[in-house]
C-alpha positions as CSV (number, residue, x, y, z in Angstrom):
1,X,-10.9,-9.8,-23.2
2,X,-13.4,-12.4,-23.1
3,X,-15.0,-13.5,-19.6
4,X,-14.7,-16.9,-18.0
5,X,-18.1,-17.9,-19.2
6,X,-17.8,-16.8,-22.9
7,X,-14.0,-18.4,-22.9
8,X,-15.8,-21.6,-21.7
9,X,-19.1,-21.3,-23.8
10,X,-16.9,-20.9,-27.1
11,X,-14.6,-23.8,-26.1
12,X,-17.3,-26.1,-24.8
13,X,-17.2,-29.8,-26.0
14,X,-19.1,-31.2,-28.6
15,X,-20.0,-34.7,-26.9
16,X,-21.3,-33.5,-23.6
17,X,-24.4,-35.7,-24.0
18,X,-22.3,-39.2,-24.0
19,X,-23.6,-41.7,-21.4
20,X,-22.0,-43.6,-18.6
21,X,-19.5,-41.3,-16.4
22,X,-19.6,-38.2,-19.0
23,X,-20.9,-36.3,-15.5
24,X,-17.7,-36.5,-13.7
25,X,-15.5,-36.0,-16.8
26,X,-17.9,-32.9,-18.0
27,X,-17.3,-31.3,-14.6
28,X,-13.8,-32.3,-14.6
29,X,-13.3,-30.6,-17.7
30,X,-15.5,-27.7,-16.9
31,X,-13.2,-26.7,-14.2
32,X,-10.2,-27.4,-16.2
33,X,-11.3,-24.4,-18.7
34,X,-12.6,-22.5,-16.2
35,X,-8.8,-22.7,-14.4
36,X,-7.5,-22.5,-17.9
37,X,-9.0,-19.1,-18.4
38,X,-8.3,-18.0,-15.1
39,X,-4.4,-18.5,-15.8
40,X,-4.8,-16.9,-19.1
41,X,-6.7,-13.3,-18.1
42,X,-3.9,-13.2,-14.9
43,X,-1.0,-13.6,-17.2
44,X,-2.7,-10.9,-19.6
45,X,-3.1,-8.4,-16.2
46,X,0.7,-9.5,-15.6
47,X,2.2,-8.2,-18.0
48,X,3.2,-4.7,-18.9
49,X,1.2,-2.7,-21.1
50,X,4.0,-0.1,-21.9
51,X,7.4,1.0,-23.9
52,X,9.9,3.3,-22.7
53,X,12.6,4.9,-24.4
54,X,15.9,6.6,-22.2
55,X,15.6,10.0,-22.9
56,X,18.6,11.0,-20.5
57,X,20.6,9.7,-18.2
58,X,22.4,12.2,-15.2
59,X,23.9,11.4,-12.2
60,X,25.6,13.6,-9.7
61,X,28.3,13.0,-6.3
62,X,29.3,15.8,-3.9
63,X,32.7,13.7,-3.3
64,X,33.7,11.1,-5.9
65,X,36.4,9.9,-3.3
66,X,33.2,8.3,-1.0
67,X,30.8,7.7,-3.8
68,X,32.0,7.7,-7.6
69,X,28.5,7.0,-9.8
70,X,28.9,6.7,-13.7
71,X,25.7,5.5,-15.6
72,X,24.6,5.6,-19.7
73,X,22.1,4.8,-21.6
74,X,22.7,1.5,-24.2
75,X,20.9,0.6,-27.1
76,X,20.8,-2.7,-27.4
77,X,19.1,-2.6,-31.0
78,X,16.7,-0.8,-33.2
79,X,13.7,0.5,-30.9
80,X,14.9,-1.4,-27.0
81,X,17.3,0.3,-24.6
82,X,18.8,-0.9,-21.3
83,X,20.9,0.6,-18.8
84,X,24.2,0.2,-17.2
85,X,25.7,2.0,-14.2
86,X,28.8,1.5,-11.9
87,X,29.3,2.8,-8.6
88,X,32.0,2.8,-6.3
89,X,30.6,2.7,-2.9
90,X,33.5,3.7,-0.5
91,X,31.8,5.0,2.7
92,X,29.8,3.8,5.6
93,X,25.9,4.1,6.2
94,X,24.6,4.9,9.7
95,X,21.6,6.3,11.1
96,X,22.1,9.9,9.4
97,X,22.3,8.5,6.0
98,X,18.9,9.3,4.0
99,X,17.1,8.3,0.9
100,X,14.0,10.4,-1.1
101,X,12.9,10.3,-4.7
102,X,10.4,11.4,-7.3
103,X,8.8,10.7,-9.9
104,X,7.5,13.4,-12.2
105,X,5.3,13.3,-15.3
106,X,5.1,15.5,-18.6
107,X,2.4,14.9,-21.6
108,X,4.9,17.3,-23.6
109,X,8.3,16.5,-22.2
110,X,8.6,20.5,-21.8
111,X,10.5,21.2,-18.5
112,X,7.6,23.4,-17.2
113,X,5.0,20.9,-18.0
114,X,6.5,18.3,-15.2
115,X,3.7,17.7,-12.6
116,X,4.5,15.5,-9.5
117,X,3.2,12.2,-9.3
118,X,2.5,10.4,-5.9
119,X,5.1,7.2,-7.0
120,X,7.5,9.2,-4.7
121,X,10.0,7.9,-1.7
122,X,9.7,10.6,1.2
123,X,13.0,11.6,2.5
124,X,13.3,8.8,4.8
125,X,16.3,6.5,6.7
126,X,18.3,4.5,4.7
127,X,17.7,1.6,6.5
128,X,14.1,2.2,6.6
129,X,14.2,2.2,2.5
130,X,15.9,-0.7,2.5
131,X,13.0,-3.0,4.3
132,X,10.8,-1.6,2.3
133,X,10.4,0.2,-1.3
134,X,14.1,-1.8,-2.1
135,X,12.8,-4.8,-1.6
136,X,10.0,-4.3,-3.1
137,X,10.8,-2.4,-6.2
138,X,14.7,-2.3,-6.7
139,X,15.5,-6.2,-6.0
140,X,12.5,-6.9,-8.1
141,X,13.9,-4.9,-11.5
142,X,17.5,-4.9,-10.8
143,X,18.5,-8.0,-9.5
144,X,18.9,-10.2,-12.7
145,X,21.1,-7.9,-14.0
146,X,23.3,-6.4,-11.3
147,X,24.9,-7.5,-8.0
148,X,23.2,-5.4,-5.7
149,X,22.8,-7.2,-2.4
150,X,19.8,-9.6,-2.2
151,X,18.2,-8.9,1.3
152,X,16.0,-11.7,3.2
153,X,14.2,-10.8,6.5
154,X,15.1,-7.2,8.0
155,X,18.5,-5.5,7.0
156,X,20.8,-5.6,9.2
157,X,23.7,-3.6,9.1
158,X,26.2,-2.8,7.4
159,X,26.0,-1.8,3.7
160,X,28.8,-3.9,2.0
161,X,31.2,-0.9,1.0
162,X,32.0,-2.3,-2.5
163,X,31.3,-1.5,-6.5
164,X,28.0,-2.1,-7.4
165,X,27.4,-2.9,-11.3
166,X,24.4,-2.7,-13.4
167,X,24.8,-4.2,-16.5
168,X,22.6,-3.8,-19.7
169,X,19.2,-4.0,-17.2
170,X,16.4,-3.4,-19.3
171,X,13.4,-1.9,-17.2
172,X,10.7,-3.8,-17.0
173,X,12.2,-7.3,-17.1
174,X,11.8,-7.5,-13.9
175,X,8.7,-7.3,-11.8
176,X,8.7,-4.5,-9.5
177,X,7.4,-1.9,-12.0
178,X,3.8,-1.3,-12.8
179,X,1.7,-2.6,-14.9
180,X,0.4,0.4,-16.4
181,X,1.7,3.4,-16.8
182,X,-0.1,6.7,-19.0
183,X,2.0,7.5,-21.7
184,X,4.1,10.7,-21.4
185,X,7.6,11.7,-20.2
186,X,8.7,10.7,-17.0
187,X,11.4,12.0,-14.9
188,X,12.8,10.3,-11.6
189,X,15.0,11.8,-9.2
190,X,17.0,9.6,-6.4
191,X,19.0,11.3,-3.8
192,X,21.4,9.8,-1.0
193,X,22.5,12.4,2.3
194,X,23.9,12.1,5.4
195,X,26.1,13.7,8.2
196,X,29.6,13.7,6.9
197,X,28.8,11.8,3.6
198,X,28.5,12.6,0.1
199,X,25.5,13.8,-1.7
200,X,24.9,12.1,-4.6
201,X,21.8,10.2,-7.0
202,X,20.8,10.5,-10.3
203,X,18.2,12.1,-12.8
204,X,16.4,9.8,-15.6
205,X,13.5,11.1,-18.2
206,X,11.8,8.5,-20.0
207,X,9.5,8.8,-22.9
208,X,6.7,5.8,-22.4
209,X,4.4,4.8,-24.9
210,X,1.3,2.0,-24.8
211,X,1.7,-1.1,-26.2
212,X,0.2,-2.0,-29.3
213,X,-0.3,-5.4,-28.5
């Protein structure tokens, strides 16, 4: 990539030795390519530097009457994949309910080769997930393709007991993901407890690749 001065030096005008107010205008201009390449190496770190492909899909429920989770993997076309999910949410949250998950990694995608990776959730309230990593990572990818609740300031309760639908979300669409990611398997684990309530989360592997461009 080049830097701000070589982006300016290759694109520098011709004329620059013109008369009359050709200082004002040169500076103006300076700082117009100097913002222009700014804009351009931020919207190259912006954007995401890998593929995935679904390798498998799981998800699991202790009691399908409180919680009822059914998920698959859809290809949309040759070579990109998207996910949709439905889940019938039929209990309440309190206090008790929890939220943990991990994320594990796998050059080969053999079961034994998985090695933690510290893009983990520690088991932690439910409510406190929901001020933090949700807002920050599930609104961000999910949101344009689901109707899971959009939540402004802190949460305050309760948890609409309702179906939630994810339709045809292709990761990475959205911007709560990172930007770069080694590539490998990857396998994410997301489990829901509580007293009295139903276990239940799911399992995805992913195979990611680097871009080639």
């Amino acid at each position: 990539m080049l830097s701000i001065n070589e982006y300016i030096n290759i694109n520098r005008p011709l004329s620059i030795s013109i008369k009359s107010t050709t200082g004002q205008m040169y500076s103006l201009c300076l700082f117009a390519r100097v913002l222009l390449g700014v804009l351009l190496m931020q919207s190259c770190r912006a954007s995401r530097k890998w593929d995935y492909e679904p390798i498998s899909l799981k998800t699991f429920t202790s009691d399908p009457s409180q919680l009822k989770i059914e998920a698959k993997i859809v290809r949309i076309r040759r070579g990109d994949f998207a996910i949709s999910a439905n889940c019938e949410w039929k209990y309440t949250t309190d206090e008790s309910t929890m939220v943990e998950a991990y994320v594990y990694r796998s050059s080969s995608g053999d079961e034994a080769d998985y090695k933690l990776l510290p893009w983990a959730i520690p088991k932690q309230p439910f409510y406190d997930y929901l001020d933090h990593y949700y807002k920050d990572v599930v609104m961000r990818t999910l949101s344009h393709c689901s109707n899971i609740p959009q939540i402004k300031g802190k949460f305050q309760p309760p948890w609409p007991v309702q179906t939630y639908v994810i339709d045809k979300c292709v990761l990475g669409e959205g911007d709560g993901l990172p930007e770069i990611a080694p590539p490998g398997f990857y396998k994410l684990t997301f489990n829901f407890s509580g007293t009295d309530q139903p276990t239940w989360g799911f399992t995805l592997v992913l195979k990611v690749t680097t871009k080639l461009w």
